[in-house]
N, C-alpha and C positions, 0 to 999 in steps of 0.2 A: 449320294450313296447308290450303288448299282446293285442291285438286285440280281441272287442267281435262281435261275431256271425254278428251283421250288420253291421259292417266296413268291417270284411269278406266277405258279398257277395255283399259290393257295390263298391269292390274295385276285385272281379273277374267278374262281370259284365263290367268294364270298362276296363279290360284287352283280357274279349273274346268278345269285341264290334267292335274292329280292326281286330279280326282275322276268324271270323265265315265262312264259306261257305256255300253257300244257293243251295236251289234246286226248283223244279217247278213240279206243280201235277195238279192246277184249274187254268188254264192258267199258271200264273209265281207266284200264289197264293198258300200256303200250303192247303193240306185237312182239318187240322186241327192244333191245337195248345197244345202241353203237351199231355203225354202218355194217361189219362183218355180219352180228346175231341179226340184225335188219331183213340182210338179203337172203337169210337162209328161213324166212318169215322165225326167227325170234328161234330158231332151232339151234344146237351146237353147243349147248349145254355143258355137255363132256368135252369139249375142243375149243375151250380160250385160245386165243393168239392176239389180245390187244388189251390194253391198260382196265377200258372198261367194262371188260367183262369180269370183275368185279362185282359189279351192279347185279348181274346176273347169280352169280357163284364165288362165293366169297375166298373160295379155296383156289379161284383163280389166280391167285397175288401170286404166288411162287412162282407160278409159270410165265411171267409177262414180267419178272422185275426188270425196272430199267428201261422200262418203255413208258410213253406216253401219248395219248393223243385226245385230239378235242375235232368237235365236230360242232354243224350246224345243219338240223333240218328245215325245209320248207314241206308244211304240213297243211293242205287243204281241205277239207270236210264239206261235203256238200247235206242238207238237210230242209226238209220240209214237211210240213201237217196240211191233212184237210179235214176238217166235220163235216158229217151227212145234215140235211136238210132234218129237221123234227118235228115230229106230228105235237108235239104239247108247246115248246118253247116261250120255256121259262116260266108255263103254268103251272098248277098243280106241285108248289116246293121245287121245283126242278133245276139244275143250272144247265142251259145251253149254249155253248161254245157257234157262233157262226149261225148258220154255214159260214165257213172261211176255208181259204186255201192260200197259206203265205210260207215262202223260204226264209230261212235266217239270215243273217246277216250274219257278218263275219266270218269269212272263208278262209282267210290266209293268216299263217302263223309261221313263227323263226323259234327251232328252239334247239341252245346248244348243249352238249356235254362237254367235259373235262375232266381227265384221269391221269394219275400215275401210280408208279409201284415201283419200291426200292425193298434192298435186298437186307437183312437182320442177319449178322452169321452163316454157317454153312445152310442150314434147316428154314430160317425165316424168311418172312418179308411184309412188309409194312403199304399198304396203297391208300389213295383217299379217291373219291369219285363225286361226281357234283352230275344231277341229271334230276327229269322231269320226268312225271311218270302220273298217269293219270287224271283226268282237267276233263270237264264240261265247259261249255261257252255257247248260249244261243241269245240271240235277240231278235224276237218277234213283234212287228214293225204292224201295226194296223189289225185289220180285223175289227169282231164285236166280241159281246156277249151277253146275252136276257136272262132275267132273273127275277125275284122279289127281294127288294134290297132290304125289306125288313120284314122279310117272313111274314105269317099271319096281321101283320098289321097293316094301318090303313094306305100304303102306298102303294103304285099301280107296279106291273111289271114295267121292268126299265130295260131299255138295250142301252149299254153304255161302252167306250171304244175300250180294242185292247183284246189279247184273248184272251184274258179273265174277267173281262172288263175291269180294269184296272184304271181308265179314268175315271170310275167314282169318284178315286183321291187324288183329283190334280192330273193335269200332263196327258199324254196320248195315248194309255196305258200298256207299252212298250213291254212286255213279258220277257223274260231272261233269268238264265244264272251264268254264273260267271265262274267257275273252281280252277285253283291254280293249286299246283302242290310239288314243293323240289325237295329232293335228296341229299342230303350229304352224308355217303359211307365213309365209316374210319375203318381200317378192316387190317387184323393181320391171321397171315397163314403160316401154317408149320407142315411140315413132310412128318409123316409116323411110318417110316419103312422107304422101299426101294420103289412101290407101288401105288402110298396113299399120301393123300394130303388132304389137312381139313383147314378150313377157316372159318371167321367171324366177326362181323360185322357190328361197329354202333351205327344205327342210322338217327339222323337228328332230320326233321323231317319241318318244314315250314308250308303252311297251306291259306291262301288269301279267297273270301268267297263271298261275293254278292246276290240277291235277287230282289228282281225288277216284280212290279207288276202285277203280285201276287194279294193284295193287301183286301180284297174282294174277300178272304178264308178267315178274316177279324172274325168273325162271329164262332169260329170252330176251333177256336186256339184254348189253352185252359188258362188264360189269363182272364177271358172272358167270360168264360162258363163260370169260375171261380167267384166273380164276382156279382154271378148274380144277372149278368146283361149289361151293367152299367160303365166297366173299364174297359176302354179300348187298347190292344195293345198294340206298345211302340215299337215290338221289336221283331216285326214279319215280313216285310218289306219296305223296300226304296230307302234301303239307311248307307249307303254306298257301300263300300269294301271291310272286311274285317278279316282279322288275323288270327289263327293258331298254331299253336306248336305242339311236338311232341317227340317222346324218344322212343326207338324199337329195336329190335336185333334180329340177323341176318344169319343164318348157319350153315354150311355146305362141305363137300366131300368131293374128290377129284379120286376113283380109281382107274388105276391101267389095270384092266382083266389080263387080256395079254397084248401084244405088238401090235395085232388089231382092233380090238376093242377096250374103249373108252367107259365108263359110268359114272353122271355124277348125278348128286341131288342136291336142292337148297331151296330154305324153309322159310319164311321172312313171316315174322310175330304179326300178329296183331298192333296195329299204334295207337297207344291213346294218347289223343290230342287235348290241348285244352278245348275251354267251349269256345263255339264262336258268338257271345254275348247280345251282338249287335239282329242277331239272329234265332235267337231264343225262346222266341215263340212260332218259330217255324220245324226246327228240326227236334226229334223225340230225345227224351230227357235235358231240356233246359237251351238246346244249342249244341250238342253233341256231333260230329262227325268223324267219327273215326276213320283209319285207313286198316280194310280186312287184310287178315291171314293169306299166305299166299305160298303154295307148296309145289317145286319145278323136281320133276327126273327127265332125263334124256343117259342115252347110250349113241356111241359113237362109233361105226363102221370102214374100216381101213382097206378095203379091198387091192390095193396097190397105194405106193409110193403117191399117187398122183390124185388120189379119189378118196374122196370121205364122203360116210352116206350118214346123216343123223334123223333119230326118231326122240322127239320133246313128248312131254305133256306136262300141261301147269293147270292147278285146279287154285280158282281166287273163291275165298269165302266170305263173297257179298251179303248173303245170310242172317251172318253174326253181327251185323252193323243195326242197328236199330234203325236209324236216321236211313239208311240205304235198303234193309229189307225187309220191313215192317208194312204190312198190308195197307193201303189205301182203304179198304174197309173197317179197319178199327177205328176211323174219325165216326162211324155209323153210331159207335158206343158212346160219344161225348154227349151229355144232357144237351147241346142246345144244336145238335147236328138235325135236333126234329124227329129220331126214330125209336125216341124210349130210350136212350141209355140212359148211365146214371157214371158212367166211368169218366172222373178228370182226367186221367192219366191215359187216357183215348186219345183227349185231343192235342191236337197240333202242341206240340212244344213239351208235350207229358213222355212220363217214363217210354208209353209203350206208345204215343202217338203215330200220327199215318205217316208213312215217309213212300220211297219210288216202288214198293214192294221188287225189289230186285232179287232173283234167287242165283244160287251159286250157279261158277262157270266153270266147266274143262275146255280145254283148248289143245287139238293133238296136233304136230306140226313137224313136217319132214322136209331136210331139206340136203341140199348137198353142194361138196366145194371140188374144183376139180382144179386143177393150174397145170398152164400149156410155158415150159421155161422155168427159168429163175424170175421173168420179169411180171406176168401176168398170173392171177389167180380169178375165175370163177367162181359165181355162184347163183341159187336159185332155193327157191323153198316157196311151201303153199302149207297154210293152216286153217284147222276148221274150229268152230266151238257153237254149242247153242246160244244164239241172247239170250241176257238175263231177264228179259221183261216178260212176264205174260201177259197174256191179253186181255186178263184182268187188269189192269194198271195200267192203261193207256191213259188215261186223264191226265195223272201226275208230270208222267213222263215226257210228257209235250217238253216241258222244261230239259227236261237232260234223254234225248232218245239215243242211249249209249246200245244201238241195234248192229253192229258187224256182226257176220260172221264169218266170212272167205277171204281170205285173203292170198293173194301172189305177189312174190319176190322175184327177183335178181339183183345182181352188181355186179361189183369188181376190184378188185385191190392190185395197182398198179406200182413197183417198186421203181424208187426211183433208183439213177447214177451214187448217189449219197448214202441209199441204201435208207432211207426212210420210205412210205406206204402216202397212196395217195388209194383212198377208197371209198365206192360211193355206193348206195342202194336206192333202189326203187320200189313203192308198195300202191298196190290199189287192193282197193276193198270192195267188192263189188256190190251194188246195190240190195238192200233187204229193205223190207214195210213190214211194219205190226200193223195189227188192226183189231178193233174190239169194239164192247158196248161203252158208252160214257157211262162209269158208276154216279154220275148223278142227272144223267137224262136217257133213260132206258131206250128211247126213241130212236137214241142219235149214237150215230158209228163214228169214231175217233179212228185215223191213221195218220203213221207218219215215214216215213222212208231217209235214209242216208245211203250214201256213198261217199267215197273220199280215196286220194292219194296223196304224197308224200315219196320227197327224193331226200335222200341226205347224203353230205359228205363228210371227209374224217380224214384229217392229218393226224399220221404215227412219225415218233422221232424217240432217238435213243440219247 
C-alpha cells in the first residue's frame, strides 16, 4: 500500500517523537523554533511563512496552509565547572566539591522537526507540528568530593570520586542529567474578520529524564528523614531513564494593524506531566517535573516591499515549577539536613523540596528579513534575556547550567526551480559564567561557564 504525503509525515512524526534529543539556550527553552524563527534569533512572531511556525503561534495555521517542512539541527554546547580550593574541606558538616575543573562531555546533538498545515473551508485550517523544545544533558567525568559520610558519627572524613562523590555507591561516580522533552501540536485556526486570526493548540508533550551520580543527597531526601535514619532511598539516582507524559494548550492571535504592521501574541499553559517515579526522591513533590508557562508578543515592521523589521519578547515562568524553582535552601529545613529543621516536605522528593532554584526569564529579541529577488531571502537577529540562576544556587546547578544569555543569528532561505525553500540558520551563544558561594561549604566558590552554537536546515514543499 503506498502512502500519501500525510500518512508520511504523521507516521515519521511519531517515530522521531521517541527518539529526539533536546538542548537548552533561554534557560532549558529553545531561542527559537524552525530555520526562518532561528535566524531571526526566535523573532517573527507576527510574520509566519513556514508549516512550523505553528509551534510558535498557533494562529499561524491559516497563513502556511499547504506547506510543509522538516528540518534537522546540529546543536553543539560547550560547558564546564571549576571549585576554589577550601579552607575546612569537608570538616566541620560541610560538603566540598574538588578543587576540580572538568568539561562535560557530550557536545553534539541532531535534532529534527516536522510540520504541516491544511486548509478546513474558506475560514479554517488544521496543522500538526512534531519538535523539541527544552533538554539538559551534562556528563561529568572525574573529579572528587570530601565530606563526612555519616555525619556526627564515628567515620573519618572521606574524599571519594565524582563531583558529588558519587563513588560511595559503585562506579566512578560520573555526575549528570539527562532531560529530553518533544512536542506534538494538534492546532487549528480560524480567521474572525479581514484582519484577525486566532488559534489553538493541544500539545501532548513526552519527556524522558535520568541522573547520574547524585546518590551522596540519600540522607537529605524525605524518605529518609521519614524513617527515622534507617531507609535508604531507591529512588534518587543511577536508576537509568524514565518517562513522563502530559497534556497542555497553546493559544495565539495573528493581527494585520495595517499593510505595515504586524501583532501577534501566544500563551502556551502550564503542563502537567505525570511523575517521573523512578525519580522520586529527587525532584519536589514525589517526582514532579513540569513544563512552565510561557507567554510570546512580537510586532512586525514592513518598511518596504522588501524589508521586515521584528521586535519579540517571551517571558518563561520557571518559577511556578517546584522541581525547577524552588530554593536550594529549603533542603536546610529537612530534620536530618543538621540545621534544626523539622520540615519533611523540605527535603528532597517533598512538597516544597530543594530543586535548581531557577527564577523566571524575559527574553527580548529583534530581528530582520530582507530578500534581494524572487530567489534569495535574508536574515539576521540578536536576543538578550537574564539567566535564570542566581548565584545563590550554584551548587545544584552544576547539574543543568542552563546560563545563555546572547545570542546572534543569520541564514537564508533559498527558493528553488520547483518553487519549494531550501533554508538554513546559524546561532552562537556567546560565552556567560556564574559564580557563587557553595551553600554547603561556605569556604568554597562554585562556577561554571557555557557557550554553544547550532546550524540548522529546513526543507519547505507545497
Amino acid at each position: 500500500m503506498r502512502l500519501n504525503k500525510h500518512s508520511q509525515l504523521a507516521t515519521a512524526i511519531v517515530t522521531l517523537l521517541f527518539t529526539v534529543p533536546l538542548w537548552a539556550t533561554n534557560g532549558y527553552f529553545t531561542h527559537g523554533i524552525g530555520a526562518k524563527n532561528k535566524a531571526m534569533a526566535g523573532s517573527g512572531l507576527a510574520m509566519p511563512e513556514d508549516a512550523i511556525s505553528i509551534a510558535n503561534n498557533p494562529a499561524a495555521a491559516l497563513a502556511n496552509t499547504g506547506k510543509y517542512d522538516a528540518g534537522i539541527a546540529l546543536f553543539s554546547p560547550s560547558r564546564s565547572y571549576n571549585t576554589s580550593e577550601s579552607q575546612i574541606n569537608g570538616n566541620f558538616g560541610a560538603f566540598t566539591i574538588g578543587p576540580n575543573s572538568i568539561d562535560s562531555s557530550n557536545e553534539l546533538f541532531f535534532i529534527p522537526h516536522l510540520a504541516g498545515s491544511w486548509k478546513i473551508g474558506d475560514e479554517g485550517a488544521f496543522a500538526v507540528a512534531f519538535y523539541g523544545r527544552g533538554g539538559m544533558n551534562t556528563e561529568w567525568k572525574g573529579g572528587n568530593a570530601t565530606f563526612d559520610p555519616d555525619g556526627p558519627g564515628p567515620a573519618p572524613v572521606m574524599t571519594l570520586p565524582g563531583t558529588f562523590g558519587g563513588g560511595l555507591f559503585g562506579g566512578n561516580g560520573t555526575a549528570g542529567v539527562d532531560l529530553s522533552q518533544a512536542f506534538l501540536d494538534l492546532t487549528y485556526a480560524r480567521s474572525a474578520g479581514e484582519r484577525l486570526t486566532w488559534g489553538v493548540s493541544l500539545l501532548g508533550v513526552a519527556q524522558v529524564f535520568a541522573a547520574r551520580g547524585v546518590g551522596t543527597f540519600a540522607a537529605f531526601t524525605e524518605t529518609f528523614a521519614a524513617s527515622g535514619g534507617t531507609v535508604l532511598p531507591d529512588s534518587l539516582s543511577n536508576n537509568g531513564h524514565d518517562q513522563s507524559y502530559g497534556l497542555g494548550a497553546k493559544l495565539g492571535i495573528l493581527v494585520e494593524l495595517t499593510e505595515q504592521v504586524s501583532f501577534a501574541a501566544s500563551y502556551q499553559t502550564e503542563v502537567s506531566m505525570s511523575k517521573l517515579d523512578k525519580y522520586s526522591d529527587l525532584f519536589a513533590g514525589g517526582g514532579n517535573f513540569d513544563i512552565p508557562a510561557d507567554l510570546r508578543v512580537g510586532l512586525t515592521f514592513r518598511p518596504s516591499q522588501n524589508l521586515a523589521l521584528n521586535f519579540d519578547v517571551e517571558n518563561i515562568w520557571y518559577s511556578d515549577v517546584n522541581s525547577v524553582g524552588n530554593a536550594f535552601s529549603n533542603l536546610f529545613a529537612c530534620p536530618t539536613a543538621g540545621a534544626g529543621g523539622t520540615s519533611l516536605s523540605s527535603c528532597l522528593g517533598g512538597e516544597t523540596g530543594a530543586g535548581f532554584g531557577w527564577e523566571d526569564m524575559t527574553v527580548y529579541k529583534i530581528g530582520a528579513q530582507w530578500s534581494l529577488g524572487n530567489d534569495w531571502t535574508w536574515r539576521a537577529g540578536f536576543s538578550h534575556g537574564d539567566q535564570p540562576i542566581p548565584d545563590s544556587e550554584v551548587l545544584f546547578n552544576i547539574l543543568a547550567p542552563g546560563v545563555m544569555e546572547d545570542h546572534v543569528t543569520f541564514g537564508f532561505t533559498r527558493k528553488l526551480a520547483s518553487g519549494n525553500e531550501l533554508s538554513t540558520a546559524f546561532m552562537y551563544a556567546f560565552n556567560k559564567e556564574v559564580s557563587g558561594v557553595s551553600p554547603l561549604d561556605p569556604t568554597q566558590t562554585i562556577s561554571f561557564d557555557m557557550d554553544q552554537w547550532e546550524i540548522e536546515f529546513s526543507y519547505g514543499w507545497r
